[in-house]
N, C-alpha and C positions, 0 to 999 in steps of 0.2 A: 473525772471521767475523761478516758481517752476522747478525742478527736476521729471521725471519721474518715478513712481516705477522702470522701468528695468534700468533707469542711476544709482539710488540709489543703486537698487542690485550691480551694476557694481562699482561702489564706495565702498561697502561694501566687496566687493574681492577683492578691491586693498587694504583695510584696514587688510583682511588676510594677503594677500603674503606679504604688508609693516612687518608687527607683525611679519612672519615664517623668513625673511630676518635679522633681526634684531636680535631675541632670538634663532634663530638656524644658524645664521652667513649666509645662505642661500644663493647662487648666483638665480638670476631668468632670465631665457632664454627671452629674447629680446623675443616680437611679436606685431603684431595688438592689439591683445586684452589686452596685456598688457599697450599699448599706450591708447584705448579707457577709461578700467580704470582707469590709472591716470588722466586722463581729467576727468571724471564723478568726481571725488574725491575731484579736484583740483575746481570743477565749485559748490560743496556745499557750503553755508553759514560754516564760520570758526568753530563754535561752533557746527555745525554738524559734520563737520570734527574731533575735538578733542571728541566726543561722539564712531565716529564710530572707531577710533585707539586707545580708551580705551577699548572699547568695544572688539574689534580684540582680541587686547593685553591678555586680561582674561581670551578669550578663550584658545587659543593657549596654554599660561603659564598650562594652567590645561590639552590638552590633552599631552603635554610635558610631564608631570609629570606621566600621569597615561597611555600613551604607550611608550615600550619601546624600540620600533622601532624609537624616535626621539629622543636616547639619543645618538646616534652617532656625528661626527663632519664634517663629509660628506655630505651636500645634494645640489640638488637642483630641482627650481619650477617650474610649467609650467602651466599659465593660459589658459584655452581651452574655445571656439570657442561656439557658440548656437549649430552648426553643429552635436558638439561630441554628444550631447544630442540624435539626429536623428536617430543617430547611436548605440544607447543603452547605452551610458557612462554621468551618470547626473552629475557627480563631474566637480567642476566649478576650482580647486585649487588640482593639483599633487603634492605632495611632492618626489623625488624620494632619496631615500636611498642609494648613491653610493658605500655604503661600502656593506650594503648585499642584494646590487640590486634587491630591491623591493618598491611597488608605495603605498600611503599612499593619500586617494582622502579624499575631503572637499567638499561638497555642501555647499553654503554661499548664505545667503539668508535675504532680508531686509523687515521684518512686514510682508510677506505671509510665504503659505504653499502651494505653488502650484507645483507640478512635473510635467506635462505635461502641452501644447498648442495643443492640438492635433486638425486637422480639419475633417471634411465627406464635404462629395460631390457624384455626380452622379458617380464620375470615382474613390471614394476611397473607397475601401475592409479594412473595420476597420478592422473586422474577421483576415481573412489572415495575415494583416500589423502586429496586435499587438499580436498575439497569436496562427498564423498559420493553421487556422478555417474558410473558407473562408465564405461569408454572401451569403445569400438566394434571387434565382432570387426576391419572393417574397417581398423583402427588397428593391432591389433594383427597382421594378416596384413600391414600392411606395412614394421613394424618386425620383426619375429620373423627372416625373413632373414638381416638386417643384423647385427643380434648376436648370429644364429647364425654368422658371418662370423667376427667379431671372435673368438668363444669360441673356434673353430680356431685360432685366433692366437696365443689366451692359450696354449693349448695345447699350442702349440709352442715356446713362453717368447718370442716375437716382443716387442720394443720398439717403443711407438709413432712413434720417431722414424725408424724404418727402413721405413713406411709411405711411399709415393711417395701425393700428394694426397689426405690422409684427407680433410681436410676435402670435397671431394667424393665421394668413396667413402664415409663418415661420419655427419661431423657434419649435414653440410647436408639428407642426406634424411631424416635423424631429425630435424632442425629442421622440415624440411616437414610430415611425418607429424604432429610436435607441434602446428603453428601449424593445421595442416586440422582434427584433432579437437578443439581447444579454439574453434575457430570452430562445431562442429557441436554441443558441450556446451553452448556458449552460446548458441546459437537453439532451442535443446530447453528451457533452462530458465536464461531471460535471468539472474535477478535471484538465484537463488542460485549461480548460478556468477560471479558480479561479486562478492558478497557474502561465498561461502566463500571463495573465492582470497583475497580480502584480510585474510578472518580467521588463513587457515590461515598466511597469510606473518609477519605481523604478533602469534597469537600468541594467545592468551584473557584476556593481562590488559592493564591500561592501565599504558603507562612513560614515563618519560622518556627520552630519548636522547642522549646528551652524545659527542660526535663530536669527538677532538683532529685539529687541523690544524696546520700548521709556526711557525704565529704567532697563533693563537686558537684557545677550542675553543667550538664552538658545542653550546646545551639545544633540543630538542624536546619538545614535549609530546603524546605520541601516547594521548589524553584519549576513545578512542572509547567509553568505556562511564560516562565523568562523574564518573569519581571520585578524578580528580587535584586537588589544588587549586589547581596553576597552569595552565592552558590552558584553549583554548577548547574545549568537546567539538566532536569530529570526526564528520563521517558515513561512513557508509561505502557506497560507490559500491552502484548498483541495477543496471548496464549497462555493459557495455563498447564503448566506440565505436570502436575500429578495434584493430585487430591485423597488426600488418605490421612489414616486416625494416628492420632499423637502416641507415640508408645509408651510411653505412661503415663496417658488419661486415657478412661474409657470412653469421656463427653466430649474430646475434642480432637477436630479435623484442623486439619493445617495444609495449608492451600497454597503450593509453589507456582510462582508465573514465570516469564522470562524475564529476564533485563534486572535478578535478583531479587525483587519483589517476595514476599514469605507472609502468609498472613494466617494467625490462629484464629478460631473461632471453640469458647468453651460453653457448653448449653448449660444452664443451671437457671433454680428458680430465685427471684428475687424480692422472694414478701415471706411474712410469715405463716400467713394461712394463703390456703390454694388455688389458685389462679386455672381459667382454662386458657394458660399461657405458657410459653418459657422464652427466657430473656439468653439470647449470647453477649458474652463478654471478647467483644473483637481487638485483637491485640497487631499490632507488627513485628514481626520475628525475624524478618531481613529486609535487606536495602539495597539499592542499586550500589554497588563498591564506590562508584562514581562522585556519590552525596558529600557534599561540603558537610565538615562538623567539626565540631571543636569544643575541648572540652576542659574546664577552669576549674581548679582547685582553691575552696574557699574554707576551708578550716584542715 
């Protein structure tokens, strides 16, 4: 049995903290999550396995080299939880520096690009949740319907494959409702709503990003608040300049800021029977031109 993208990803963190253990002598604080990753790791095909601890291995080796907060002989790791994410902390991999006690975060991440799972529903204040802005009765009188719909559904144990045209029954008018009020939260209050979306996506602290692909894995340095020592610091958008549907997808909006910034949002359901929910799968589709990155070929 295949492997799931999110075991893969979780195998792919255990191929960090393997690689930080090893080249920086590292101890790693026992947990769940460190358990679930070595089983993801352990349940690849072997030649996957030696793919993604070469892969590790390259990255690590080069940000080793080019910060110099890992050239101490002190550390240790601490693989964290989906939860931290919830919580505004996207780093999947701590390094913590015990000699000048300070944290050095890793997003690790297998063939996506996605920073959020976020959901709506009748009972969730996107507004409020991600940016402090709460959303408009009229937003919600015209979703509350729709999954009041759905909730009869769940109700009745209905699968969503047995749905004739969700997607426009669906996805598509909660896509509408979404893209009309985050156009109206933004003309109310331009610059913190360009500002918090990208915080809330992205997270309170500054990480690296190490992204394996099928023949290289590429580092990002998402340096927004100056205190990586590899990258360039980033800004983070004042404004968003357009908001409109992806031209080929009917479920998804893609949301341009300034300063290059690009972010998808695709709506889709993510269980098999039916929820009075739906879940986006929030992507990054551009970057400030500025971003340090670098990118190593390993087979």
């Amino acid at each position: 049995m295949s492997l799931s993208q999110n075991e893969m990803g979780r195998a792919f963190e255990y191929g960090i903290a393997n690689s930080l253990t090893k080249q920086l002598r590292a101890s790693i604080i026992k947990s769940t999550q460190v358990k679930i990753a070595e089983q993801c790791f352990h349940s690849c095909p072997e030649n996957e396995q030696k793919n993604i601890l070469i892969a590790s291995s390259k990255a690590i080796a080069f940000l080793i080299e080019h910060d110099s907060r890992l050239s101490n002989s002190d550390f240790s790791l601490t693989m964290q939880s989906d939860q931290r994410g919830k919580l505004g902390d996207v780093r999947d991999v701590i390094i913590h520096n015990n000699v000048l006690n300070l944290d050095i975060g890793i997003s690790a991440k297998n063939r996506h690009w996605a920073v959020k799972h976020s959901r709506l529903s009748k009972h969730i204040n996107f507004g409020k949740d991600w940016f402090g802005i709460s959303c408009s009765d009229i937003y919600f009188n015209q979703i509350t319907p729709i999954f009041e719909d759905l909730n009869f559904r769940k109700r009745m144990g209905e699968e969503w494959k047995e749905i004739p045209d969700k997607k426009g029954r669906y996805y598509m008018p909660i896509l509408k409702a979404f893209h009309s009020e985050m156009a109206t939260l933004f003309q109310s209050q331009p610059r913190d709503v360009a500002n918090g979306l990208l915080k809330y996506l992205l997270g309170k602290y500054d990480f690296y990003k190490v992204i394996k692909e099928n023949s290289e894995v590429s580092l990002y340095s998402f340096n927004i608040g100056g205190s990586l020592n590899w990258g360039n610091k980033l800004p983070l958008p004042s404004r968003i300049i357009d908001i409109s549907q992806k031209p080929s997808s009917e479920t998804t909006l893609v949301i341009t800021f300034d300063h290059g910034w690009q972010i998808s949002f695709r709506i889709h359901n993510a269980s098999t029977f039916v929820e009075p929910s739906l879940k986006f799968d929030i992507n990054i589709v551009g970057l400030p031109g500025m971003i340090s990155k670098n990118e190593i070929k390993y087979r």
